[in-house]
C-alpha positions in Angstrom: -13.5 -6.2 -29.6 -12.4 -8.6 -27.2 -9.8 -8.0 -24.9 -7.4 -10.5 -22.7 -6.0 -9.0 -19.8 -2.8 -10.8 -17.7 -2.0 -9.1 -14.2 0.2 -9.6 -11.3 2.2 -8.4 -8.7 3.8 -8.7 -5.7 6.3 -7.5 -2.7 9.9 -8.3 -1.9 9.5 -9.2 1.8 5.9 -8.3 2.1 5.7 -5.6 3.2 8.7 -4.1 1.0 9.8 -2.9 -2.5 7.2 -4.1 -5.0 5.9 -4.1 -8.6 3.5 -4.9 -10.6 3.0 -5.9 -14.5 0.0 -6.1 -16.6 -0.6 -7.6 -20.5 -3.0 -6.4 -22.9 -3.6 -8.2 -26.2 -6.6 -7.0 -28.6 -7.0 -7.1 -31.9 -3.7 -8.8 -32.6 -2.0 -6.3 -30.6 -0.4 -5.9 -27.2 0.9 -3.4 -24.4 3.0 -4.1 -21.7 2.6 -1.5 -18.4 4.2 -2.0 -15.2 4.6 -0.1 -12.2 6.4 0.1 -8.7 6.3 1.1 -5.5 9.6 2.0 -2.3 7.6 -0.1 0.0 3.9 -2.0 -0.3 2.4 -5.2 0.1 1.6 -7.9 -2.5 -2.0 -7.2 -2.3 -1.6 -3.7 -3.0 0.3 -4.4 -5.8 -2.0 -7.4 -7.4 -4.8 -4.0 -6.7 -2.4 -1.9 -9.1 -1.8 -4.0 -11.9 -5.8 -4.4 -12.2 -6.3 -0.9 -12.0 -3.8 0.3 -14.5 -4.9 -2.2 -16.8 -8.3 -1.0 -17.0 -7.1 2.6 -16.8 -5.3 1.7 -20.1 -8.7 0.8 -21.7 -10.3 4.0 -23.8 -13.5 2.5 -23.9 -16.1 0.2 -22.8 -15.1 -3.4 -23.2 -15.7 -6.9 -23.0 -12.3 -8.1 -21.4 -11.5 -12.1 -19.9 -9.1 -11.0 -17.1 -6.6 -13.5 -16.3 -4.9 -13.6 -12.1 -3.2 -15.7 -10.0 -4.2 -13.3 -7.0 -7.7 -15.1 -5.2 -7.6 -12.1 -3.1 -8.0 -10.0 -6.1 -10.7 -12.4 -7.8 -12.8 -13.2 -5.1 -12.4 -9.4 -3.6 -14.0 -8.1 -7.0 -16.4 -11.3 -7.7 -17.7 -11.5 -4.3 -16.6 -9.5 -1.1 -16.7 -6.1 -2.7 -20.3 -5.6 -2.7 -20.9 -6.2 1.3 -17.8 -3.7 1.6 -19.4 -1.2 -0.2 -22.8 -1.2 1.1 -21.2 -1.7 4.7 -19.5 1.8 3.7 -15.6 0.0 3.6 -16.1 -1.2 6.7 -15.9 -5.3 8.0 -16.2 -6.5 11.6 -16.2 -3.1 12.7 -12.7 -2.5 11.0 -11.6 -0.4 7.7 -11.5 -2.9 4.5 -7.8 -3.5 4.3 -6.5 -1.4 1.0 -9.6 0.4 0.6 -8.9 2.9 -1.1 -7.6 0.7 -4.2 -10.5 -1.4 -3.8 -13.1 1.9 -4.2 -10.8 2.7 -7.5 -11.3 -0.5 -8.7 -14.8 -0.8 -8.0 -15.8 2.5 -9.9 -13.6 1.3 -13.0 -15.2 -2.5 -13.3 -18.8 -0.9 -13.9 -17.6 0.5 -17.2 -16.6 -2.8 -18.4 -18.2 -6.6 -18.8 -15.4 -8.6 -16.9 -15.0 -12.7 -16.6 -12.2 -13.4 -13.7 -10.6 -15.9 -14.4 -8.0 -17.6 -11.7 -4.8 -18.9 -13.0 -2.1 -20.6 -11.1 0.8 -19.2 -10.0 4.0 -20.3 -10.9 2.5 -22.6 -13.0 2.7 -23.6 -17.2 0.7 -21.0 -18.4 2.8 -18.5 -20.4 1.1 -15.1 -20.1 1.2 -15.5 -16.3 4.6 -16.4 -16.5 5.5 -13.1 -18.5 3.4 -11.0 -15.7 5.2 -12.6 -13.2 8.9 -12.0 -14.6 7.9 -8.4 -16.0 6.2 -7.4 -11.7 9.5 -8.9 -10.9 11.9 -7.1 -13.1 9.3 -3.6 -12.3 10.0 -4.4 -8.6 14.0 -5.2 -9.1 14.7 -2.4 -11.1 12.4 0.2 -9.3 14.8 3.8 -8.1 14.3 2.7 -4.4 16.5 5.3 -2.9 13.4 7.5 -2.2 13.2 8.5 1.3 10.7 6.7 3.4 8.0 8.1 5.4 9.6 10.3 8.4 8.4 7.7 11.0 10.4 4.8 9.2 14.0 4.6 9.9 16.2 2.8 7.8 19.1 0.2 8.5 21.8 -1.7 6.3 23.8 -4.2 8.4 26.8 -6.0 7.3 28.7 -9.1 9.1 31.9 -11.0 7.5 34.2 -13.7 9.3 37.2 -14.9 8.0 36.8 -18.5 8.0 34.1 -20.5 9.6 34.0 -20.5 12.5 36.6 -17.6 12.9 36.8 -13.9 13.7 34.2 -11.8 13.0 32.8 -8.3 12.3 29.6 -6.7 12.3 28.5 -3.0 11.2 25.1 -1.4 10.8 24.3 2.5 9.5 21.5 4.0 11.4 19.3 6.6 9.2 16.3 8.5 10.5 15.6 11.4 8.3 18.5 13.4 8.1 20.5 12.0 10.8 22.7 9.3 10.6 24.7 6.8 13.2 27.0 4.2 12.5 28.1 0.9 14.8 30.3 -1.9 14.5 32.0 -4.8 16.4 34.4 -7.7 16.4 33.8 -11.5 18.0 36.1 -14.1 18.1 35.3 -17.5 17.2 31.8 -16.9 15.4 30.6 -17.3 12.0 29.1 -15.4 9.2 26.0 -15.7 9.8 25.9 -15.0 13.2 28.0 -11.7 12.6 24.6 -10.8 9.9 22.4 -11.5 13.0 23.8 -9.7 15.4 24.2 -6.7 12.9 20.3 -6.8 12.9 19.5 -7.0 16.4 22.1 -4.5 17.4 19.8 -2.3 14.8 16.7 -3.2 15.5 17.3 -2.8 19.2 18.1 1.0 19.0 14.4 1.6 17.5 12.0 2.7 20.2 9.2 -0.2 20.8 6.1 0.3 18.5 8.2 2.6 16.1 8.7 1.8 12.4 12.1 0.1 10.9 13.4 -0.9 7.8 16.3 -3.5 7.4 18.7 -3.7 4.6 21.0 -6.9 4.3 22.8 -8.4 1.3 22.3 -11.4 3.3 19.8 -14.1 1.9 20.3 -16.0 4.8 19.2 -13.6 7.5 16.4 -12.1 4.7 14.8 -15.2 4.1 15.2 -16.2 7.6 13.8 -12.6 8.4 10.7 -12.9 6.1 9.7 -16.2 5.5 11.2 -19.2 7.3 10.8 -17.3 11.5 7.4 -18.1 11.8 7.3 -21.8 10.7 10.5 -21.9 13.2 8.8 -20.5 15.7 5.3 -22.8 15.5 8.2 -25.8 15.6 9.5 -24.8 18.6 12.7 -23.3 16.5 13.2 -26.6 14.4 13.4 -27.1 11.0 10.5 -29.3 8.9 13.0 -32.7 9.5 12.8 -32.1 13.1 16.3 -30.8 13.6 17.2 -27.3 15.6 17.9 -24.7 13.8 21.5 -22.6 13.7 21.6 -19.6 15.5 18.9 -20.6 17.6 19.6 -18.0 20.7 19.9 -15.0 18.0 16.4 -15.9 15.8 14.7 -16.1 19.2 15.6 -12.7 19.8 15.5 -11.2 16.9 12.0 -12.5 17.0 11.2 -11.0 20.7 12.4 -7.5 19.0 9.8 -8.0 15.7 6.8 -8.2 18.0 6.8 -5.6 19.5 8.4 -3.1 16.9 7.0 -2.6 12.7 9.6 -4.0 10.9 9.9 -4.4 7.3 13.5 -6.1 5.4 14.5 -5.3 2.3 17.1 -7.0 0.1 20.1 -5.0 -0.9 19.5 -7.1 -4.6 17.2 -4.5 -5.4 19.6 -1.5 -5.5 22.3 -3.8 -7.7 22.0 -0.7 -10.6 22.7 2.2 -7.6 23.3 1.1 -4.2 22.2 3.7 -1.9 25.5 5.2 0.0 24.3 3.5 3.5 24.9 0.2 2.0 28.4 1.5 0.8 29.4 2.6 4.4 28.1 -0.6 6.2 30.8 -2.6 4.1 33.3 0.0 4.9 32.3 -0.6 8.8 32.7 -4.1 8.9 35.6 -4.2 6.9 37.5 -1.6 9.6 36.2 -3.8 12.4 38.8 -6.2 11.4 40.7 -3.6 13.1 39.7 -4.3 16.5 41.7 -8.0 16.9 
């Protein structure tokens, strides 16, 4: 019996919280697994999906795998066999995520496979599904697990009352079991400046080439964190139309503090079903740094 197979995943920055989702139709019938993990990469979570799906399988198939992950494809179609006979090992470095790939490896031989690429984000409606389903896995995961004791952890908070106007900015410090908590007041600033500053103030009390985590409720200074700072920085801090950016003096630094420190973000969206007490305390901070005027 045939078997159609839908995977993906993904990471939320990257690396950060992720999940993964995987579809199974045979036979008329259909299962639905999904998985997530604290903090990953997309690849390791496109890695995931493939391997639980096949995990799922009780015997030898004939399978036409659907994936909008290249990586994935072309890693299995074409790269893995040089890894393997190279003993995990390119240019003299370890195969990124090779321990997934070995896993994967072993489980393909047991199965007659056709990869197929799909688009992402596109029309078709299975990948669509895997998509939502890795994103709901990775939204709803319990990510209140401590991280690894190297990692600290940071929520920051800033609010200003009225824009521009006077603002506050907090952040909680937590490595392991200790905790730390900081706040301050600026005149004449603006919101996001105030969620800025809260992240450099942070960042800048983590030793260089030590491990961070950041946790805003900010999808400004997220976004900005993990996705628009390095087309920023390759325009000489402009936007695509050629204009500068806002908050051009805090990006810079915040960017000066990223290269030389390991620093992952997380959005607080993730934690909407049980917010973690840090990110509790930060709006407590900031809200008592109104004090301070």
């Amino acid at each position: 019996m045939k078997v159609t197979i839908y995977t993906d995943g993904g990471a939320d920055p990257n690396p950060g919280a992720g999940g993964w989702a995987a579809i199974l139709r045979a036979g008329g019938k259909e299962k639905i697994i999904t998985g997530s993990e604290a903090h990953t990469t997309n690849n390791r979570m496109e890695l995931q999906a493939a391997i639980a799906a096949l995990k799922a399988l009780n015997r030898p198939s004939e399978i036409d795998f659907h994936t909008d992950s290249e990586y994935l494809r072309q890693g299995i179609t074409t790269w893995i066999n040089n890894w393997e006979s190279s003993g995990w090992m390119r240019k003299g470095q370890p195969v990124a995520n090779a321990d997934l790939w070995q896993i994967l490896n072993a489980l393909v031989k047991d199965h007659e496979i056709e990869w197929n690429w799909v688009k992402g984000h596109g029309t078709d409606p299975l990948n669509q599904r895997a998509d939502a389903l890795a994103r709901k896995a990775r939204n709803e995961s319990a990510y209140i697990a401590p991280l690894p004791d190297n990692v600290a952890r940071i929520f920051v908070k800033g609010t200003c009352k009225g824009s521009p106007g006077q603002g506050t900015w907090a952040f909680v410090l937590e490595r392991g079991d200790d905790t730390e908590q900081f706040s301050g007041a600026v005149e004449n600033t603006t919101n996001n400046r105030m969620e800025l500053t809260a992240a450099i103030a942070g960042i800048r009390t983590i030793p260089k080439s030590k491990a961070v985590q950041v946790i805003t409720a900010s999808d400004y200074l997220f976004q900005g964190a993990t996705r628009w700072i390095q087309g920023w920085r390759e325009r000489e801090w402009h936007k695509r139309d050629g204009k500068p950016i806002s908050n051009k003096d805090l990006w810079v630094e915040l960017d000066r503090l990223q290269s030389n420190r390991e620093v992952s973000w997380q959005s607080a969206k993730v934690y909407s079903s049980s917010p973690p007490p840090g990110l509790e305390e930060v709006k407590r901070l900031a809200q008592e740094a109104k004090k301070l005027f």
